[in-house]
C-alpha positions as CSV (number, residue, x, y, z in Angstrom):
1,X,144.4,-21.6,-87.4
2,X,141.4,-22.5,-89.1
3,X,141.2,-25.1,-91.4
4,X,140.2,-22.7,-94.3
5,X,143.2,-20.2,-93.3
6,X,144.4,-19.1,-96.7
7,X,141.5,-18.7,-98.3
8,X,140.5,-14.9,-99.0
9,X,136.6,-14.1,-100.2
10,X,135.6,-11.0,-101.9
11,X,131.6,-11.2,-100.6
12,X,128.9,-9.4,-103.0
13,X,126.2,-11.1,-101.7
14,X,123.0,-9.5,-99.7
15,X,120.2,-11.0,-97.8
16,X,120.4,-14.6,-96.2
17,X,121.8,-17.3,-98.7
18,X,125.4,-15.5,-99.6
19,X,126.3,-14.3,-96.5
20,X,125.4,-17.7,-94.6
21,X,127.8,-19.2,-96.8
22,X,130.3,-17.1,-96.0
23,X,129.8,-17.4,-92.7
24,X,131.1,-21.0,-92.6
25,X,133.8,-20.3,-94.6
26,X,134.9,-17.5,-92.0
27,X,133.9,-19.6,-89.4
28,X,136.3,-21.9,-90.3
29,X,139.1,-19.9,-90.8
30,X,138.9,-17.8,-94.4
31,X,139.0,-14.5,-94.7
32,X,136.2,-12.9,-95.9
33,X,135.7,-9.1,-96.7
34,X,131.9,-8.5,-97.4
35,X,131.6,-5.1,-100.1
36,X,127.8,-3.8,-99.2
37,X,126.2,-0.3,-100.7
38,X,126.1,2.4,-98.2
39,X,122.7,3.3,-99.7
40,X,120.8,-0.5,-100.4
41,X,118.6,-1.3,-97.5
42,X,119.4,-5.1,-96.8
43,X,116.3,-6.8,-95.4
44,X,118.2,-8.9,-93.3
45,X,120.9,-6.8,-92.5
46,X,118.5,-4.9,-90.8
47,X,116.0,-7.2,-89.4
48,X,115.5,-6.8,-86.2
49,X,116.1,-6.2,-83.1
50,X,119.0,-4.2,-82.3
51,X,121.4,-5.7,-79.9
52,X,120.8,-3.7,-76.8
53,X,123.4,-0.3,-76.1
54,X,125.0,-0.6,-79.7
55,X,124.5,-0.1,-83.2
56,X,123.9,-3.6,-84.8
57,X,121.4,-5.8,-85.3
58,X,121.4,-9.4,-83.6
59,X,120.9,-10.7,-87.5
60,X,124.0,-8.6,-88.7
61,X,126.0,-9.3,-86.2
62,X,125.8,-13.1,-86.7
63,X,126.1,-13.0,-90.3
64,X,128.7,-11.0,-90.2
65,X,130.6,-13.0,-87.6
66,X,134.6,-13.5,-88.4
67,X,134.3,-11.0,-91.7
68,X,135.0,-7.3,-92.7
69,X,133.0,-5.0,-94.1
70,X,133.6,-2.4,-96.4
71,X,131.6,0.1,-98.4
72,X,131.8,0.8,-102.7
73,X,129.8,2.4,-104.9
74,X,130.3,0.0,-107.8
75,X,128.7,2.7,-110.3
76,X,132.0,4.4,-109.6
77,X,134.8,4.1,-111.6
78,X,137.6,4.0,-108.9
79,X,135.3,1.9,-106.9
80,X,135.4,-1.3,-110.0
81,X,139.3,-0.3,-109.9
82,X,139.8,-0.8,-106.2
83,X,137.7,-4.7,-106.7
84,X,140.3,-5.4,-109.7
85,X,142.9,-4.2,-107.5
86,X,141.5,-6.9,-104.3
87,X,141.0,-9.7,-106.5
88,X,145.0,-10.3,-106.9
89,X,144.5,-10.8,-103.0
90,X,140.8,-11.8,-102.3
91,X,141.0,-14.3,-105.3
92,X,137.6,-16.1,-104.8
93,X,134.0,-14.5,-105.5
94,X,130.8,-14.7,-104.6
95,X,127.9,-12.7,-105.7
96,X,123.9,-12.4,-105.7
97,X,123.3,-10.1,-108.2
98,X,121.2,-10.9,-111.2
99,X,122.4,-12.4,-113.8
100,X,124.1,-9.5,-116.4
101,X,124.4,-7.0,-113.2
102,X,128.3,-7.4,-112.5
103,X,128.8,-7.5,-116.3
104,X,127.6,-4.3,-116.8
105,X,129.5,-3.1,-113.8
106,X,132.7,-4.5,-115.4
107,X,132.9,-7.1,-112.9
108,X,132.1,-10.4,-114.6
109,X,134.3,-13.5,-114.6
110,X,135.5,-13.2,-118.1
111,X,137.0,-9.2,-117.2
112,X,138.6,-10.6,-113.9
113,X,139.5,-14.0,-114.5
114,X,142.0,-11.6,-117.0
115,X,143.5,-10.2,-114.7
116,X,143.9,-13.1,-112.1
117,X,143.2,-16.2,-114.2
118,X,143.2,-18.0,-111.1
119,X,140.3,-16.2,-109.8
120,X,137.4,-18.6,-108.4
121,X,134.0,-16.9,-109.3
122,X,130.4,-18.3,-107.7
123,X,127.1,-16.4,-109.0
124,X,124.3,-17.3,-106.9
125,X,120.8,-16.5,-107.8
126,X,117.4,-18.1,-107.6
127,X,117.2,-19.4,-111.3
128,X,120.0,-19.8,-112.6
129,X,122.4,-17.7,-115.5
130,X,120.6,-19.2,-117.9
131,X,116.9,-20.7,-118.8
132,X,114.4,-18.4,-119.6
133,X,113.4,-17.5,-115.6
134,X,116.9,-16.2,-115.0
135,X,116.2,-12.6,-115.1
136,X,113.1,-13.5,-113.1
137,X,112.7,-12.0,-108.9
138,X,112.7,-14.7,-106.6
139,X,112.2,-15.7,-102.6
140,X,112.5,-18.6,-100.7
141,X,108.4,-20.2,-101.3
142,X,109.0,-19.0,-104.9
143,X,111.5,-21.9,-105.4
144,X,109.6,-24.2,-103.2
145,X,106.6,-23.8,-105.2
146,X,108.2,-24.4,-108.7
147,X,110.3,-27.3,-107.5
148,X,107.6,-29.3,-107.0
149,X,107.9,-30.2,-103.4
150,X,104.5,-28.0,-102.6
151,X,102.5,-30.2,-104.4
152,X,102.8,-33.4,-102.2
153,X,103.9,-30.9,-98.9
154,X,101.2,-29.8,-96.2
155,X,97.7,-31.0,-95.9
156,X,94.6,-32.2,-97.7
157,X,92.5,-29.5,-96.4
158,X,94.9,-26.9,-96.3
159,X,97.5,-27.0,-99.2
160,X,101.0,-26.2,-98.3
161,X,102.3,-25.5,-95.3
162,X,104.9,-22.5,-94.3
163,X,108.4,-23.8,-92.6
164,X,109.9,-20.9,-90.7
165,X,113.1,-21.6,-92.3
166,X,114.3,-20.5,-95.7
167,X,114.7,-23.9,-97.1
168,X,115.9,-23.1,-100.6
169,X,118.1,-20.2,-99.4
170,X,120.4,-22.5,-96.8
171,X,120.2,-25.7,-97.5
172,X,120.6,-25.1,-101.2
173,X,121.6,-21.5,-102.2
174,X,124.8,-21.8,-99.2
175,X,125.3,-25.0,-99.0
176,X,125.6,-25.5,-102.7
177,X,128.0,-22.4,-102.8
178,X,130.2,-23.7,-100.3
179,X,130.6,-27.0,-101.7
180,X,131.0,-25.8,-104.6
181,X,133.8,-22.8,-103.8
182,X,135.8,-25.4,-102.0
183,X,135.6,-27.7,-105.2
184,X,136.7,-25.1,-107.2
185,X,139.6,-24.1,-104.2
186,X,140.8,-27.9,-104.6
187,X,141.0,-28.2,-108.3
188,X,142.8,-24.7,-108.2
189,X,145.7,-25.8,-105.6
190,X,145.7,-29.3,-107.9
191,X,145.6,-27.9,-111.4
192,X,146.7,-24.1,-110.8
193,X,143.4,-23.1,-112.8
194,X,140.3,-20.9,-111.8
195,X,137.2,-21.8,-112.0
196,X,133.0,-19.9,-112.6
197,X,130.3,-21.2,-110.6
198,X,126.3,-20.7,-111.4
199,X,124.1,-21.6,-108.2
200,X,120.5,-22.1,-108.9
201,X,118.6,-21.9,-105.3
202,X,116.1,-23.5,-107.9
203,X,118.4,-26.4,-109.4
204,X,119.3,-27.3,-106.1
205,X,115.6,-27.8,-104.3
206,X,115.0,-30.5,-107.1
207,X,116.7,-33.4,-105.6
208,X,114.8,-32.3,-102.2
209,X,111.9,-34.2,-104.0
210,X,114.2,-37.3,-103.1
211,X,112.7,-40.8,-103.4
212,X,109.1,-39.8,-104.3
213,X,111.0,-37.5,-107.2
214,X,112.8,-40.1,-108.8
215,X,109.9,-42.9,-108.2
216,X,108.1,-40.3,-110.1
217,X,110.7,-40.0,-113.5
218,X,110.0,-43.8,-113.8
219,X,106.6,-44.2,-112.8
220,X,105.3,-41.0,-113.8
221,X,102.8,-41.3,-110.6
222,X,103.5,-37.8,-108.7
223,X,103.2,-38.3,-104.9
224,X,99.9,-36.3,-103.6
225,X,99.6,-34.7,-99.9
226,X,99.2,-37.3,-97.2
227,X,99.9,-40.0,-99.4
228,X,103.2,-40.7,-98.9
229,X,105.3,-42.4,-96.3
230,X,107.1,-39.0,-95.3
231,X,104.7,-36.9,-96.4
232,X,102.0,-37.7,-93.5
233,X,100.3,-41.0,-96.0
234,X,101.6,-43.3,-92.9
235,X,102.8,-43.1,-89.3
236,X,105.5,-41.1,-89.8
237,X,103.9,-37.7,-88.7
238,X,103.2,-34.5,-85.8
239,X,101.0,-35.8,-83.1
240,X,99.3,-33.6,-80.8
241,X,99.1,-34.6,-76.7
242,X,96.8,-33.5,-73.9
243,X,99.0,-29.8,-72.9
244,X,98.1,-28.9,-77.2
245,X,101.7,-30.0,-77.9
246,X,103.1,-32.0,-80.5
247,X,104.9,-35.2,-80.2
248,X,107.1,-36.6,-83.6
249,X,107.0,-39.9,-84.2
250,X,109.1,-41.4,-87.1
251,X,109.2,-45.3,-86.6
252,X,109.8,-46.0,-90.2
253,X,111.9,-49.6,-89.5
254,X,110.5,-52.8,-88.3
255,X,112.9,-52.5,-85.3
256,X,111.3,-49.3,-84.2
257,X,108.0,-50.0,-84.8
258,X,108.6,-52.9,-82.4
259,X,110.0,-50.8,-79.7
260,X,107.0,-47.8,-80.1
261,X,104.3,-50.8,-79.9
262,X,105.5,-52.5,-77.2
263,X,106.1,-49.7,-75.1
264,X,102.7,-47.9,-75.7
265,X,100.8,-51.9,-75.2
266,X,100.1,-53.0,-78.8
267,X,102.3,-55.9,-78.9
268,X,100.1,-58.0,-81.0
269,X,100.9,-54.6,-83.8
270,X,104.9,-54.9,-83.1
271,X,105.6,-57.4,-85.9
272,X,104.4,-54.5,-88.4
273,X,101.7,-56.5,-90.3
274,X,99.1,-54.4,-90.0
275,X,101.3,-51.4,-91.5
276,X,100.3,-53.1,-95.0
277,X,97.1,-53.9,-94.3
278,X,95.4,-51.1,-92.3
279,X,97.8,-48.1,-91.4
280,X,94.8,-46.0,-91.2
281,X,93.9,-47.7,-87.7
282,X,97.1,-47.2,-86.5
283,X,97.4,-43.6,-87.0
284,X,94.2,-43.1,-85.8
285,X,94.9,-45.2,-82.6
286,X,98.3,-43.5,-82.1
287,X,96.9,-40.2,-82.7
288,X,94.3,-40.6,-79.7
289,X,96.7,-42.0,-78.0
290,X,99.3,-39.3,-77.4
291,X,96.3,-37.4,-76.1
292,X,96.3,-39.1,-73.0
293,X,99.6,-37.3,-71.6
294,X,101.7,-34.1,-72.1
295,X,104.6,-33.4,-74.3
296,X,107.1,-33.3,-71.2
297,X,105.1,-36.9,-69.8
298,X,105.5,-38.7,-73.6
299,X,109.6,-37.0,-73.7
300,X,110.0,-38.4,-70.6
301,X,108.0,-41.6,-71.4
302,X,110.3,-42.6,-74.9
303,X,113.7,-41.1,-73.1
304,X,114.9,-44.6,-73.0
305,X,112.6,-46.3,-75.8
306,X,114.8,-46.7,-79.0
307,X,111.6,-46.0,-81.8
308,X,112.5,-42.3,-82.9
309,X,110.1,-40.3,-81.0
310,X,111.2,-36.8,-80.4
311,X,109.1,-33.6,-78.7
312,X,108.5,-30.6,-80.7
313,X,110.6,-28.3,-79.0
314,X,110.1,-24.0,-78.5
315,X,112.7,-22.3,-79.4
316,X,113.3,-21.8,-75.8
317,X,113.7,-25.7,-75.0
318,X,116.3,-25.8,-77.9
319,X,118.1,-23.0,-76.4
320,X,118.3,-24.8,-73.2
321,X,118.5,-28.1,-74.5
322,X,121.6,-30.2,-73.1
323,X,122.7,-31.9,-76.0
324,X,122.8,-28.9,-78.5
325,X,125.0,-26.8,-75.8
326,X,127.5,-29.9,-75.4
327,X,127.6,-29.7,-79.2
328,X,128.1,-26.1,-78.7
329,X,125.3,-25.2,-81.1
330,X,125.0,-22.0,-79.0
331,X,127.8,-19.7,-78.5
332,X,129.0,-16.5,-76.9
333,X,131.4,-13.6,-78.6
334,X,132.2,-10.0,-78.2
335,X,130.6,-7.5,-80.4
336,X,134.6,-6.7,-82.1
337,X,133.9,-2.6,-81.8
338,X,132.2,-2.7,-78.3
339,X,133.9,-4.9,-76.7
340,X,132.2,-4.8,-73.5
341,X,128.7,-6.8,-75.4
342,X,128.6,-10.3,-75.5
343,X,125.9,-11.9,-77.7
344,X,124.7,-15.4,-77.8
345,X,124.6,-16.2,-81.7
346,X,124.1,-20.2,-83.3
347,X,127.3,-21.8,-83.8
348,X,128.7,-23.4,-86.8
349,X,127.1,-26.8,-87.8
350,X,130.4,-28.4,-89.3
351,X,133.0,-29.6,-86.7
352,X,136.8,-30.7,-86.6
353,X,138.8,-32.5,-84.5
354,X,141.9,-31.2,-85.4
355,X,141.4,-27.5,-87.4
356,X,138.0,-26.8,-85.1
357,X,136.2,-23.4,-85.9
358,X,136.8,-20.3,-84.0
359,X,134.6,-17.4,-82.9
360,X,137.2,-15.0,-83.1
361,X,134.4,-12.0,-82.9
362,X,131.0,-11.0,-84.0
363,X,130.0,-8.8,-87.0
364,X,131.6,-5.3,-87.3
365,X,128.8,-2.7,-88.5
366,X,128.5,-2.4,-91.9
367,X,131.0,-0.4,-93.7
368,X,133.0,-0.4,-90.8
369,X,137.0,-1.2,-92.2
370,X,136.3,0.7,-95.5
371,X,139.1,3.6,-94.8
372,X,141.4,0.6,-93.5
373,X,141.1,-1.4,-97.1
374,X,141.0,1.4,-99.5
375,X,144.1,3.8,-97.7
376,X,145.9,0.4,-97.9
377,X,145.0,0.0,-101.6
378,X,146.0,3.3,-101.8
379,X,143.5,5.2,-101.8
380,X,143.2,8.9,-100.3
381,X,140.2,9.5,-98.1
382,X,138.9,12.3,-100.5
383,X,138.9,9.0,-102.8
384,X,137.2,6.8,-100.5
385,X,134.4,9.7,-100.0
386,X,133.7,9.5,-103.2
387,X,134.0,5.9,-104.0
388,X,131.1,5.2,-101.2
């Protein structure tokens, strides 16, 4: 009984940004049947590896977690008439196409929205459905670099610096979508009208540039690379101990500046004085030093100081870590098909008291309930054979 349950999703989307989003809308509790080409090699539907004795990959089976798949050939006539057919049912989109794509498939929101003008239609793209980059390929660094967040990001000597994350695709192509599909689901049930969304992965890294971005519309001074208070220009930075570890150290407030002073033996710093009139010293001084001990002696050190100091952890120490697995960040289900493999997959971020999300099974294989869907839409399977 999810707190979503009533909510059906017709997914269109490929890659990472789409189905994420759709994830936590299964996760907690909408139905969501993903349509995916038989023929379209998805690069992260089939990243790998393989979960071990079966026939899906670990990245597939958790973004596919809590959905169905099915297969269409959208070039297909009876294939577009089988979506027109869903849509009276699965009456919210989303899709990642380019902008015009679905149009020329028949498929846009002004044809559907016809035919259920309740429908609730998100397009999610890099740049946009309009502007003159919207026909334009895009990844993840592409909108990094053109939001401007690159150019004050990274280091003097060595420019910008890789996250291993896909910034633009998660925390603004999904989370964007989602916000912006349960919007649209709440003016629906208030107003009884539909609603078309456009989701620029673009648009929405803009206000990442936060408080140096809008200091910059009224100052017009752009924030450079170490320069900045969160941007490496103060104390507020990585700081590599004796193992070749890193240490974070983010003692922005006067209170925890205080605490991080007095426990390392600079008292005569902790009223924060010499932050504005030498903060070079200091990050000099600090970085030598957490040389003196390891990353485990410095988390052990600042486990009880209060002055935001945190270790860089290995994937492996987050995996283990204590608090993440009583926040059941990391989670266990059955591959649905082979029911015999369990899989560890992350959980979902957003937690309820009352409705909380389920993990009712792990992706299916892709494809895998097309007979299912289409013979209940009435389709023959000489039909469906074609319309793959």
């Amino acid at each position: 009984m999810g707190i979503l349950q009533g909510l059906k999703i017709l997914d269109f989307t490929t890659l990472l940004p789409g189905p994420y989003a759709t994830l936590l809308l299964a996760d907690m509790g909408a139905e969501v049947l993903k349509i995916s080409s038989k023929d379209r090699f998805d690069l992260v539907t089939h990243w790998p590896p393989i979960i071990e004795d079966s026939d899906i990959t670990a990245s597939a089976a958790w973004l596919g977690r809590n959905k169905k798949s099915i297969y269409l050939n959208l070039k297909k006539e009876k294939s577009i008439e089988a979506v027109k057919k869903l849509i009276m049912e699965y009456d919210i989109i989303i899709e990642q196409f380019r902008p015009g794509v679905m149009k020329k498939l028949g498929l846009d929101y002004d044809t559907l929205s016809k035919i259920n003008p309740k429908l609730i239609y998100c397009s999610l793209t890099g740049y946009g459905q309009s502007g003159e980059l919207k026909d334009r390929a895009g990844h993840d660094i592409n909108y990094l670099s053109r939001s401007g967040l690159m150019a004050s990001s990274g280091r003097k000597k060595s420019g910008p610096s890789l996250y291993n994350m896909q910034v633009a695709d998660l925390a603004s192509g999904s989370m964007n979508s989602v916000a912006s599909i349960l919007a649209a689901a709440y003016n629906r049930e208030k107003r009884g009208i539909g609603e078309y969304i456009d989701i620029s992965m673009l648009d929405g890294m803009i206000p990442f540039n936060t408080m140096d971005g809008i200091s910059f519309l009224t100052s017009n001074t752009a924030p450079k690379r170490e320069s900045q208070v969160l941007n490496g220009g103060g104390i507020y930075d990585f700081y590599e101990t004796k193992d070749g570890e890193y240490i974070s150290v983010a003692a922005l407030e006067p209170k925890f500046f205080y605490n991080l002073c007095m426990a390392l033996g600079y008292e005569d710093w902790a009223d924060g004085k010499i932050l504005k009139t030498d903060t070079k010293l200091v990050k000099e001084t600090l970085k030598e030093k957490f040389k003196e001990k390891t990353k485990e002696e410095w988390s052990i050190f600042f486990k009880d100081v209060d002055a935001c100091v945190e270790p860089v952890m290995s994937l492996n120490e987050t995996k283990e870590d204590k608090h993440l697995n009583q926040r059941q960040m990391f989670v266990e289900t059955k591959l649905p098909h082979k029911k015999e493999i369990k899989v560890k997959q992350v959980g979902c971020p957003i937690k309820f008291l009352n409705s909380p999300v389920e993990y009712e099974y792990a992706g299916y294989p892709e494809g895998y309930h097309t007979k299912d869907v289409l013979n209940y839409l009435g389709y023959s399977d000489e039909d469906i054979e074609d319309m793959i």
